[in-house]
N, C-alpha and C positions, 0 to 999 in steps of 0.2 A: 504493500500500500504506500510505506514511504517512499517508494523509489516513482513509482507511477502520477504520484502526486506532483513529485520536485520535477518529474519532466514535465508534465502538463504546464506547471509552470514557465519553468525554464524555453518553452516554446512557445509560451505567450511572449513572453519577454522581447525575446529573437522576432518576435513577430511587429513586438511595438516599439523598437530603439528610445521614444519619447519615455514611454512609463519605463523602461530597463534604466535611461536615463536620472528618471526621477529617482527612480528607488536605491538607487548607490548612494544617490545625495543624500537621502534620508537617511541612511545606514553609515555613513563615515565619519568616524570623530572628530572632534573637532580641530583636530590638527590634519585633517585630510586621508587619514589611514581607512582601509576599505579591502582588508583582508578577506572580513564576514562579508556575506551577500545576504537578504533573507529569504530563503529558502534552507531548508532541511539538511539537503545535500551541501551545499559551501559550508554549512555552517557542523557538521559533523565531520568533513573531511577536514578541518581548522582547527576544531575544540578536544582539549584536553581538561579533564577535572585536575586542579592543579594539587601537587601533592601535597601543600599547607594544610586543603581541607580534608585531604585524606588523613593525615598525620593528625591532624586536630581531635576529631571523634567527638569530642562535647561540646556543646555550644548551649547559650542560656537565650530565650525570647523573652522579651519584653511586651505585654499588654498593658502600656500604660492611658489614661487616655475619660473623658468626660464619662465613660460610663462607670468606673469609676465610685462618682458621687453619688449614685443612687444606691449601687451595691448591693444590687438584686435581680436574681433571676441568674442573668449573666451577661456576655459583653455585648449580647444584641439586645438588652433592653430597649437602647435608640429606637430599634424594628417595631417589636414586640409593644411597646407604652403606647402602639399608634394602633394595635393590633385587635379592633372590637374583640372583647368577649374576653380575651388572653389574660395568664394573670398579672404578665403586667399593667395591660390597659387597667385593670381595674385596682387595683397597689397604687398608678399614678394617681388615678382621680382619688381615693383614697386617701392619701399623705398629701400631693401636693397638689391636686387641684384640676380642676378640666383641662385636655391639653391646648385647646385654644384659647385659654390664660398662661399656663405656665409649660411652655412647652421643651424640645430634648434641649435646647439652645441657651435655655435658662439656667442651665446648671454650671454653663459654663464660670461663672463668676464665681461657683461652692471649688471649681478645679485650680488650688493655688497653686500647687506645689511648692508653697511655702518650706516644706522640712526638702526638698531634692536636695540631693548631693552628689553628684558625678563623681566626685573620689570617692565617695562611702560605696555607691553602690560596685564600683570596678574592682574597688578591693575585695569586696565579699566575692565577687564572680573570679578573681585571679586566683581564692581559697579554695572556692570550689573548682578550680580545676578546669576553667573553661577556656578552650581555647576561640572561640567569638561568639558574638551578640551581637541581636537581631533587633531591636528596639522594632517596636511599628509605626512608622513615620507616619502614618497615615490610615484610619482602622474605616469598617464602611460607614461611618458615622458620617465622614468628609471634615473633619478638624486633624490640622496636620501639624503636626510636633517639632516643626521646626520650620526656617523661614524661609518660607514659601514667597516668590513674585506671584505668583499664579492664581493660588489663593487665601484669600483675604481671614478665612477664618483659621487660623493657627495661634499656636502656644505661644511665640513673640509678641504678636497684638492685644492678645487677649488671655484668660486664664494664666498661667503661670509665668507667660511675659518675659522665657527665655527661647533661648535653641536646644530645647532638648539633645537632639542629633548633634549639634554642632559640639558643645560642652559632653556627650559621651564619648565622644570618637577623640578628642585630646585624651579624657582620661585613660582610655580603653589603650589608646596605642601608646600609651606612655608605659605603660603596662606590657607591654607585645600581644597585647590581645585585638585579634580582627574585629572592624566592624563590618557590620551588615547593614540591610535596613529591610523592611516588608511595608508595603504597600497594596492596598485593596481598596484601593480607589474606584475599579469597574464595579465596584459591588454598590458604591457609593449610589449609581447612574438610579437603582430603583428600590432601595432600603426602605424607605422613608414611604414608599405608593400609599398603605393603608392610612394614611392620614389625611387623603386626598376623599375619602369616603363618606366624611362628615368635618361640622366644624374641628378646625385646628388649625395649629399656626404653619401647618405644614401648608397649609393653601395659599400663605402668601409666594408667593415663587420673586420676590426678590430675597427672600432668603436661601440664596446661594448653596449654603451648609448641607440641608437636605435634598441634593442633587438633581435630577433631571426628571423623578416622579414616575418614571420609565414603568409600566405595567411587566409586569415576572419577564425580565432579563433582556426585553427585546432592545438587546443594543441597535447603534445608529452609527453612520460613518462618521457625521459630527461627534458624535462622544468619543469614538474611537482614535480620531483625532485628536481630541482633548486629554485624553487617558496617554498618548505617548509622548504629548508637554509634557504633562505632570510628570509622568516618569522618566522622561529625560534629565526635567531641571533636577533630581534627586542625585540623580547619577553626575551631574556635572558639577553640581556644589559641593556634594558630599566624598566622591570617590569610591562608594560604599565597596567591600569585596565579597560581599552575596546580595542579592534581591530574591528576596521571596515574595509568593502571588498566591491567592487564595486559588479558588479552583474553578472562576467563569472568564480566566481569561483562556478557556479553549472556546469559546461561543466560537461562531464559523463566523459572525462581524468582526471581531478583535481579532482572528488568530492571525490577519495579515500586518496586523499592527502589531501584536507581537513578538513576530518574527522580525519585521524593522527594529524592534528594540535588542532584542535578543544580539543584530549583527549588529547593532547601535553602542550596547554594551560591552561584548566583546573586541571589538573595533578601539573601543577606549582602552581597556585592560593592555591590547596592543602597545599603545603610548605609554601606559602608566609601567611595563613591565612586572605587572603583578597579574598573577591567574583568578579570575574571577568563575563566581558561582551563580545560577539561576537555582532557582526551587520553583517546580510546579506540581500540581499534583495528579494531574491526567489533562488526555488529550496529546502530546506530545512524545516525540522518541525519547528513552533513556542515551542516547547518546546525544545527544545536541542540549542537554541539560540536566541538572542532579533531583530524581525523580522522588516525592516528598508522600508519605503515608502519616495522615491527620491520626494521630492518638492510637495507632496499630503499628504494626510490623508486618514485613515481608514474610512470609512462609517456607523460603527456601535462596542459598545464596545468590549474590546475582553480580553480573559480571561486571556493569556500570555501578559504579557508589550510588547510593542512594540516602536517602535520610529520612528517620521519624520524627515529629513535631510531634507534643505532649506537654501537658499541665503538671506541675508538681500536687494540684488537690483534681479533681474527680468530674467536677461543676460546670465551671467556668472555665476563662479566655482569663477574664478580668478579674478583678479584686471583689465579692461579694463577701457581707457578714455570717454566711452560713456556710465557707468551703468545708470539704469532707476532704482532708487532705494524705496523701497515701503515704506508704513508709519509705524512709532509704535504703531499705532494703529491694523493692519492688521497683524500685527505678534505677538501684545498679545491678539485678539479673535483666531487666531490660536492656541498657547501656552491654552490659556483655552479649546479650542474645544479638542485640544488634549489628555489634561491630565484627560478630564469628560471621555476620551475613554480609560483612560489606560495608555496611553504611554508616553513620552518624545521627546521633541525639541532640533532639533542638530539644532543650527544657524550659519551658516559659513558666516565669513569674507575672504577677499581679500586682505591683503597688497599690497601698491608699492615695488616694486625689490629694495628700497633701506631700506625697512624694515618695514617703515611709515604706519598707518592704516589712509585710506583717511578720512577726519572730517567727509561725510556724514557716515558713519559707524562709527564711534564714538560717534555720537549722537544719532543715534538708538537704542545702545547700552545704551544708558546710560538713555533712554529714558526709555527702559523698564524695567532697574533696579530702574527707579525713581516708573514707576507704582508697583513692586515686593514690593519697601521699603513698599507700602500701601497694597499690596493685598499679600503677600506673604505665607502669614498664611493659604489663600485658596488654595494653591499649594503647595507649600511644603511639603513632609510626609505625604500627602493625599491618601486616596485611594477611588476608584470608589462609588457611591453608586448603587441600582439594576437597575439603568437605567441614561442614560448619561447625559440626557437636556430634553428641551423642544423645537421646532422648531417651527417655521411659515417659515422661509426662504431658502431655498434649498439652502445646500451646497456641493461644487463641491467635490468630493471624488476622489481617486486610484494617482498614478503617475503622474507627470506634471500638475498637478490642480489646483496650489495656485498661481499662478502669478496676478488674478483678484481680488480686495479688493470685500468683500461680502459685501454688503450692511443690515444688521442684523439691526434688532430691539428690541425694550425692553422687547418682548416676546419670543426674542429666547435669554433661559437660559442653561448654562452647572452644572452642580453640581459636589461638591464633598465633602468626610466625612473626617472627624476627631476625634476618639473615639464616643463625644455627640455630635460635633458640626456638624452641616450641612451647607453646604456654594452653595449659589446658586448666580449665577454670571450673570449680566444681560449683555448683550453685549452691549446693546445702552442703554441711559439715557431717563429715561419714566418721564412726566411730573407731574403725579399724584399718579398711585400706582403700583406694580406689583403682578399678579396672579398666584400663583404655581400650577398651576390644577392636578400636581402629589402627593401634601402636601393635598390629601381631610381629612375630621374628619377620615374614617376608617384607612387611611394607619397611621395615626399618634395617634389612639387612644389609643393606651399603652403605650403613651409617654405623658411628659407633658412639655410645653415649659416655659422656665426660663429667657431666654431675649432674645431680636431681636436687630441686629444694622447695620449700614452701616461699612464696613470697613476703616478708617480714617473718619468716621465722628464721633462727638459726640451730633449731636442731638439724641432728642428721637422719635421712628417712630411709627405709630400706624400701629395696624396689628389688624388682626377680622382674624377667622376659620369660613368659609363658605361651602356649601354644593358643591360649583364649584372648591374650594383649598384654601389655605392661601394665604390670602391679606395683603401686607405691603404696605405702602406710601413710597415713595420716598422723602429723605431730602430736603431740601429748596437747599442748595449748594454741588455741585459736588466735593467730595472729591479727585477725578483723572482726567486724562484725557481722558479716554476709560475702559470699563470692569467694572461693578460695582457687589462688593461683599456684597450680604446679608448673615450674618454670627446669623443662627437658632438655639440657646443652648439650646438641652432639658435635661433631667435627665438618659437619657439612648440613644443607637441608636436607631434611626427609621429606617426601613423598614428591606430588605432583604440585607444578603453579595451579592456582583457581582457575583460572580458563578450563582447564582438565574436566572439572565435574559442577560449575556455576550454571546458570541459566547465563547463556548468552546472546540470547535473543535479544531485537532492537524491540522493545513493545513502547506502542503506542498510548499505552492507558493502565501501568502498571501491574503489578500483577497480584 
């Protein structure tokens, strides 16, 4: 399908020198580089996921942002307040009032950000361990977190009255930690419709904020238009080294637009000498961008990086009074299932509107930078080996999947390599020994092992090569509190690269 598409393209093109014309202009940084084309093909024969984000593995997101102030429901209250019947519609009238009195726009002035602090918040994320952060410059509400020409309602003019983005990205890179940025601005275009249904302030349409009123998604080539200002000027004020995109910019009106961004932003990366990252979440090939599963995981390795995006509580996006929030333990077997498959952990926090990151999320955080200081070595700069783990325990895979802690045992192992070293990670703590049934004498027989150890432990463990797999014991004392890493030094790699046994298919719409 992708190759039949990019020609169909490719021939119109050829067919109309004027618009082939146009579209390189559109697509070339601004220093005139025009590597990328938009199309599928230029842009997958070009791109390489750069190995910062490979090597990285954890990244922290940020929902910070007006909804916020109400702290309820979750971060689409903005939608939902407008939503006859819904229980926010009926919460808003309730506490503050009909919304054609007090409408989502009014809250902007409770959003100070009074307590922010860009060095507090970078240093807590440098503890945990993260190697970048994804602020959301922009959520579909349409109030954008930094300073915006474009549009008029952002965090410098109004509400908190700084550069969100401008002030993290100093802290963050002082740090060496990347910045990002996520933008869901096309969601903007018709978030706001059901206020359009009766009175509310959403009917006055000079207010800008509430977007285009667009009835369920039917983009326009004017918006689409619009949508790749916006995200231009982001990318050319900011630098960012990922954009992430919720999941309607594959609508068939936007995807020409962006694919223009896509060779737009790449095209810049060219100049800037740094590898940059896309995240979407379907509609698009795994190779021409880093394919993004909202609150689930992949079910099986896969040969292009990938990444899950995830809430440290259960609820929300955003900051509400009621999160149900999960343990540290359940989001480092996560973070390990993940990166045995390949990809990388976006963890988003929630601030309060007055900037604050609530203590349960700061102890999360700092919980799994505490496990990272002991096991870190087995993530970091790793890459797959030819097969991802070992199971006994079904785990739940695709979109909306991870809100249930998986009950995993000592025999469900995830691996991963490092030049010689092999690291095989047990999820639960086994009392006696654990069985590698993948490590038999043949797979390991042109190799010879040099030492075995626990990661932050310094006993010594015995280990025997048996005809069923490699046997190690398990230490007298638990070096961590969840995840334990067997780290296997032979004199050379064992087994096969990941191409060997990965899904290496280009898929269109993830898997």
């Amino acid at each position: 399908m992708k190759r039949v598409i990019t020609f169909a393209l490719r021939s119109a093109l050829l067919l109309c020198p004027a618009l082939c014309h146009a579209s390189t202009d559109a697509c070339r940084s601004p220093k005139g580089t025009a590597v990328y084309e938009d199309n599928w093909e230029s842009i997958a024969a070009n791109y390489t996921v750069p190995e910062w984000y490979r090597d990285a593995k954890f990244g922290i997101f940020i929902h910070w942002g007006i909804y916020s102030v109400p702290a309820y429901g979750n971060e689409w209250y903005s939608r939902y307040m407008y939503q006859q019947g819904s229980n926010e519609y009926n919460h808003h009238k309730e506490v503050w009032g009909d919304q054609d009195k007090f409408g989502y726009k009014d809250f902007i002035p409770m959003f100070t950000g009074a307590e922010f602090d860009a060095e507090e918040w970078a240093e807590l994320f440098k503890k945990a361990g993260a190697g970048y952060v994804v602020p959301v410059a922009e959520h579909h509400d349409g109030f954008a977190m930094y300073d915006s020409d474009l549009n008029p309602w952002n965090a410098v003019k109004m509400g908190p009255r700084r550069d969100v983005i401008r002030l993290l990205k100093k802290s963050l890179e002082k740090r060496g930690i990347v910045l990002g940025v996520s933008t869901h601005r096309a969601e903007n275009a018709w978030f706001f419709n059901g206020g359009m249904k009766y009175p509310s302030d959403v009917r006055d349409t000079d207010l800008t904020i509430y977007g285009r009123r667009y009835d369920d998604q039917a983009y326009t080539d004017d918006f689409a238009k619009e949508w790749l200002d916006h995200t231009k000027e982001l990318v050319d004020k900011y630098q960012p080294k990922i954009v992430y995109f919720d999941w309607t910019v594959n609508d068939s009106v936007l995807m020409p637009y962006f694919n223009k961004f896509m060779a737009y932003y790449y095209n810049n990366s060219v100049d800037w000498k740094q590898g940059v990252v896309v995240n979407t979440k379907q509609g698009y090939p795994t190779d021409v961008m880093v394919w993004d599963v909202e609150r689930g995981k992949s079910g099986k390795m896969m040969k292009y990086p990938w990444q899950t995006d995830t809430f440290v509580g259960t609820k929300s996006w955003g900051y509400i009074a009621d999160e149900v929030y999960k343990t540290p333990g359940q989001i480092v077997d996560d973070l390990v299932d993940i990166v045995s498959k390949n990809g990388n952990l976006l963890l988003n926090i929630g601030p309060k509107p007055d900037g604050t990151i609530p203590q349960p999320q700061k102890d999360i955080l700092l919980s799994i930078g505490k496990w990272l200081d002991v096991n870190g070595e087995a993530i970091y700069g790793t890459r797959c080996w030819k097969k991802f783990g070992e199971s006994v325990t079904e785990t739940p895979t695709g979109s909306f999947s991870d809100n249930v802690e998986v009950p995993y045992t000592a025999q469900d192992i995830r691996f991963t390599t490092k030049g010689n070293d092999f690291y095989a990670i047990a999820l639960e703590w086994g009392d006696d020994h654990l069985l590698i049934k993948s490590l038999t004498p043949d797979v390991i027989a042109d190799a010879d092992i040099l030492d075995i150890k626990m990661l932050g432990s310094e006993e010594t463990l015995d280990w025997d090569k048996t005809s069923e797999g490699l046997k190690i014991s398990f230490p007298k004392n638990r070096p961590c509190q969840y995840a334990y890493t067997f780290k296997i030094s032979f004199d050379k790699p064992v087994g096969e690269s990941l191409e060997s046994e990965a899904s290496n298919e280009v898929m269109k719409h993830g898997a």
